[in-house]
N, C-alpha and C positions, 0 to 999 in steps of 0.2 A: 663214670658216665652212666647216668641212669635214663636217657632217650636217644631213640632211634633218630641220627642225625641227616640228612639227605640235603647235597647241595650241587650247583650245576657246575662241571669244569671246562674250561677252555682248551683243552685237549689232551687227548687220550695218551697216555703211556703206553708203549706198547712193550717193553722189555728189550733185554739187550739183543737180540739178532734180528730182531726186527724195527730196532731204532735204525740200524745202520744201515736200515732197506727201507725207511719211512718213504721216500718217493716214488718208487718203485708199487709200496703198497697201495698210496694215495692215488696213481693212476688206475688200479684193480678196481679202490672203491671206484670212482667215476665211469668205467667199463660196463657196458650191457656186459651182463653174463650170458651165453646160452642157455637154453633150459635142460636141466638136468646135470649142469655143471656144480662143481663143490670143491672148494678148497678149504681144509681145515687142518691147523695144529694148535696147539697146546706147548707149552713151556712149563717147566717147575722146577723151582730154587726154593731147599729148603735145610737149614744150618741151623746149630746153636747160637745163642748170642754167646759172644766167650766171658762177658763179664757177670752177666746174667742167669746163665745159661736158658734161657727161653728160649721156646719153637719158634723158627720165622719161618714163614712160607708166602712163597709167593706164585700163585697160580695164574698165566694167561692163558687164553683159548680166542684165537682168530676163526671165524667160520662162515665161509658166502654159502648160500645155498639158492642156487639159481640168481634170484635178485637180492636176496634178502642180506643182510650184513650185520654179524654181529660181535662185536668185541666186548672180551670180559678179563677183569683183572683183579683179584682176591689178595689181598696183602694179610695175613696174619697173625699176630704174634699170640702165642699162648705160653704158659707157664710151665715145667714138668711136669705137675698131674695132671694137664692137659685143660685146665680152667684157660678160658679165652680172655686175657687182657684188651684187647682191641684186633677190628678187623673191619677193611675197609671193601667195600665190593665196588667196581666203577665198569660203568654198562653204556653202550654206548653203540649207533649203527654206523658211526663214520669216525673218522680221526679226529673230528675237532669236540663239538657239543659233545659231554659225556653226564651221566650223571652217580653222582661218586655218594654212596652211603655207608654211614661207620656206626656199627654194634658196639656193645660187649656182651659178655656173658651171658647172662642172665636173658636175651632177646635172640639166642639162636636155639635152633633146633636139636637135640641130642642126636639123631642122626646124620646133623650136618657136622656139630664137633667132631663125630665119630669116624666122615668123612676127611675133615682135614689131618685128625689121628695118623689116621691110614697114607693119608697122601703125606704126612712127612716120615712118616717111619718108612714108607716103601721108595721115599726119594731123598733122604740124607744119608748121608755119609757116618758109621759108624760112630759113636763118640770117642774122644781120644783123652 
């Protein structure tokens, strides 16, 4: 993949504990927030491929801050030397319209590899 690809989706992913709360969340987005209110978490799932062995990670972050709304969702896979095969970002302020952009390599930043480095080494699971 040699361009930076960006396309619009129909609805946001939200990861497993919070698929199983999808209405629950969609009522939040719709909610005046107070000012000064914040709810945020983060999720991260990140394993071997077992045929492959390649980095998979998957990073969400939900975060209101007063009114503002914003969901992010990072899928991706790198190689063992930590070369980036594909990685998809999808950003989005509400559950439905999101817009979903996929790199490789060569179009991310070394501190952002360096980033997801860290985020699967400090959230997988030993190798076995």
């Amino acid at each position: 993949m040699s361009s930076i690809k960006s396309e619009k989706i129909q609805q946001f992913e939200l990861g497993p504990l919070w698929e199983g709360h999808r209405e629950m969340l969609g009522k939040l987005v719709k909610t005046e927030m107070p000012s000064k209110s914040r709810l945020h978490y983060t999720e991260v799932v990140a394993h071997r491929h077992p045929e492959t062995n390649n980095l998979l990670i998957k990073y969400g972050l939900i975060n209101f801050v007063n009114n503002k709304r914003n969901f992010l969702r990072i899928h991706a896979e790198m190689m063992p030397d930590y070369t980036l095969n594909q990685e998809e970002i999808i950003f989005g302020d509400n559950l439905h319209v999101a817009k979903k952009t996929t790199l490789s390599d060569n179009q991310i930043h070394d501190g952002h590899r360096e980033w997801l480095k860290n985020l699967f080494d400090k959230h997988s699971k030993p190798y076995q």
